[in-house]
C-alpha positions in Angstrom: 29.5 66.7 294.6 27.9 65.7 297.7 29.5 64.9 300.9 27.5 62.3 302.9 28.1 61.4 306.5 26.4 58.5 307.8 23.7 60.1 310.2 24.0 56.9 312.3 27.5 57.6 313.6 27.1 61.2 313.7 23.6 60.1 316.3 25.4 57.3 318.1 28.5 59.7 318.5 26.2 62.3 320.2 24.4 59.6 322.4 27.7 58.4 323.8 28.7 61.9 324.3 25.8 62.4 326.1 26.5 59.1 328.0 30.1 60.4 328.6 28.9 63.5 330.1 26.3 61.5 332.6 28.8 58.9 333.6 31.1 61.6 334.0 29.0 63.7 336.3 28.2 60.4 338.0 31.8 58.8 338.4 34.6 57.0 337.1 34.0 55.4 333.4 34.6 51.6 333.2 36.8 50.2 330.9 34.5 49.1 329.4 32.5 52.1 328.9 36.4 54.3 328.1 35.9 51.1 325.2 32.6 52.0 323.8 32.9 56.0 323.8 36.4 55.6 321.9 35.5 53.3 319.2 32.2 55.7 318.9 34.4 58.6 318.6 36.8 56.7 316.0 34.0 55.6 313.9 32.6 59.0 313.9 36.5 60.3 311.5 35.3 58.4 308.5 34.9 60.9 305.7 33.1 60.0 302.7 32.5 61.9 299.4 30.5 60.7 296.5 31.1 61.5 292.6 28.6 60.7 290.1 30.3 61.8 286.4 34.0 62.0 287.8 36.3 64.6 286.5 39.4 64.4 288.4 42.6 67.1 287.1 46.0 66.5 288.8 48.4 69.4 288.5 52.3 69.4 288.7 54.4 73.2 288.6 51.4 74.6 287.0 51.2 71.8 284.3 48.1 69.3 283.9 50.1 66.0 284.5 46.7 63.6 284.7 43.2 64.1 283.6 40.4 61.4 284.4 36.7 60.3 283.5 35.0 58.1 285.6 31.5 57.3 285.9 31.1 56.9 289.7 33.8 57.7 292.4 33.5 57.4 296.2 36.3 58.9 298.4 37.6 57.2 301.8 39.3 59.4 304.1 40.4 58.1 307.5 43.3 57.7 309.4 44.9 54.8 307.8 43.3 55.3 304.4 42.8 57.8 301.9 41.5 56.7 298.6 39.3 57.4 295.9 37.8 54.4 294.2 36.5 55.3 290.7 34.3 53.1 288.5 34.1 52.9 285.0 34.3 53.3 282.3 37.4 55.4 283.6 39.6 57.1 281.0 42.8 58.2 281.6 44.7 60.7 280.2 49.2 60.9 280.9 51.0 64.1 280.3 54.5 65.1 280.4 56.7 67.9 282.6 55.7 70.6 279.8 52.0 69.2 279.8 52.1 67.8 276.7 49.3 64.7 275.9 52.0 61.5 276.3 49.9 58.7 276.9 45.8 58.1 277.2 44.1 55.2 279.5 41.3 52.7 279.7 39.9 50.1 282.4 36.5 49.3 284.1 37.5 50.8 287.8 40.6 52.6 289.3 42.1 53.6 292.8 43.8 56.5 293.6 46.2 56.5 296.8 46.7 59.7 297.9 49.1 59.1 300.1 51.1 57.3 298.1 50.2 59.3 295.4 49.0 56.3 292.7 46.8 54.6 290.7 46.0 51.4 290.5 43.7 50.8 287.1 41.7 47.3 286.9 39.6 45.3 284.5 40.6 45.7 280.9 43.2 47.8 280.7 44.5 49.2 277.8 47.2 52.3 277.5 48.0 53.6 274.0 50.6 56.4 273.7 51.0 58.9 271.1 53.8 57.3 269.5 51.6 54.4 268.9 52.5 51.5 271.3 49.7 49.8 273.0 49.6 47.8 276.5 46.9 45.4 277.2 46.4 43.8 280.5 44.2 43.1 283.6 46.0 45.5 286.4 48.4 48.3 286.3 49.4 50.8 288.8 51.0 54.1 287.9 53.2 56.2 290.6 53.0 59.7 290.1 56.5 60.3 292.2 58.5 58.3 289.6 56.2 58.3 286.8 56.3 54.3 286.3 53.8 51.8 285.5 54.6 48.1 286.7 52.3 45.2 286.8 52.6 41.6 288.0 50.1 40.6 285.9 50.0 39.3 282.3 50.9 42.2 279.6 51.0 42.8 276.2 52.9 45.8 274.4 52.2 46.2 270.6 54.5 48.6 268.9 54.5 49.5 265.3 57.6 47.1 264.6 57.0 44.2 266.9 55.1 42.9 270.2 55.9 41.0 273.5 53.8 39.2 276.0 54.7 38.4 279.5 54.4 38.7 283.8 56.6 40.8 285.4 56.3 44.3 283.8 57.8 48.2 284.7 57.9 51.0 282.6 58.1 54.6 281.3 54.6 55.9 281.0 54.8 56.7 277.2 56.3 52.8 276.5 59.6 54.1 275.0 61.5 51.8 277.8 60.1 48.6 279.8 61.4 45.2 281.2 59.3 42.2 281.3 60.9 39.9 283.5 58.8 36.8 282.8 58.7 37.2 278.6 56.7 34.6 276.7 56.0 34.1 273.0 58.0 33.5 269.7 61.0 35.4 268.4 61.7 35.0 264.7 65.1 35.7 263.3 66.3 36.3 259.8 
């Protein structure tokens, strides 16, 4: 892993420090000056860490609850954000409270919010769980806290007894309950 800070801010933060320090010993800052050295300073708390062949391990009581693949990940830490992006292919793997495997993952690129504590998976996105129902769609985020996935997007679930298509989506991670608000296809009866 290597952790690269962008030699530009680190120089400019040092030459307005150095200005600081002269205008300082000289007299009063402007306000215009108080300006410059703070947004200097500010840019100077972006954090960045690159990942080439990602493997990312969340833990939960002791228990591996996630387990990821990614080809290419870049971590954001600032203030206001903290995020790892992750491109692809990214794989996925779900497991339960005792760390069982429930549910394994697939899309081009994914986010992690670590705040928030989610992920946000993009770009063919497929989830297949071990009791072999399937989700296909474009976006999906998981949130660790509650352990739901929801989508606004188009999805489609494929169990071994039927399938449903529709917008509007939330659900267990392993597929054993959803709601699609917005359903859409046919429904025949005997």
């Amino acid at each position: 892993m290597k952790n690269l800070l962008n030699r530009k801010t680190i120089r400019q933060t040092v030459i307005m420090a150095g200005f600081t320090l002269l205008f300082i010993s000289c007299g009063d800052l402007t306000d215009y000056d108080t300006g410059q050295v703070e947004s200097a300073l500010n840019d100077s708390l972006l954090s960045t860490t690159e990942t080439w062949d990602v493997t990312m391990t969340l833990l939960e009581k002791g228990y591996r609850r996630i387990s990821l693949e990614g080809s290419y990940a870049i971590t954001y830490e600032e203030p206001e954000r903290k995020e790892t992006q992750i491109d692809g292919p990214v794989y996925i793997q779900i497991f339960d409270s005792t760390g069982t495997l429930e549910s394994e993952a697939w899309s081009r690129s994914a986010i992690y919010h670590t705040e928030e504590r989610e992920f946000e998976l993009m770009d063919s996105v497929r989830v297949e769980t071990v009791t072999d129902r399937q989700l296909y769609s474009d976006y999906l985020k998981w949130q660790e806290r509650t352990d739901l996935i929801t989508s606004d997007r188009f999805v489609t679930i494929i169990t071994p007894r039927d399938s449903i298509s529709g917008s509007g989506f939330s659900g267990k991670t392993d597929l054993s309950s959803y709601t699609i608000a917005n359903p859409r296809g046919r429904l025949t009866i005997d």
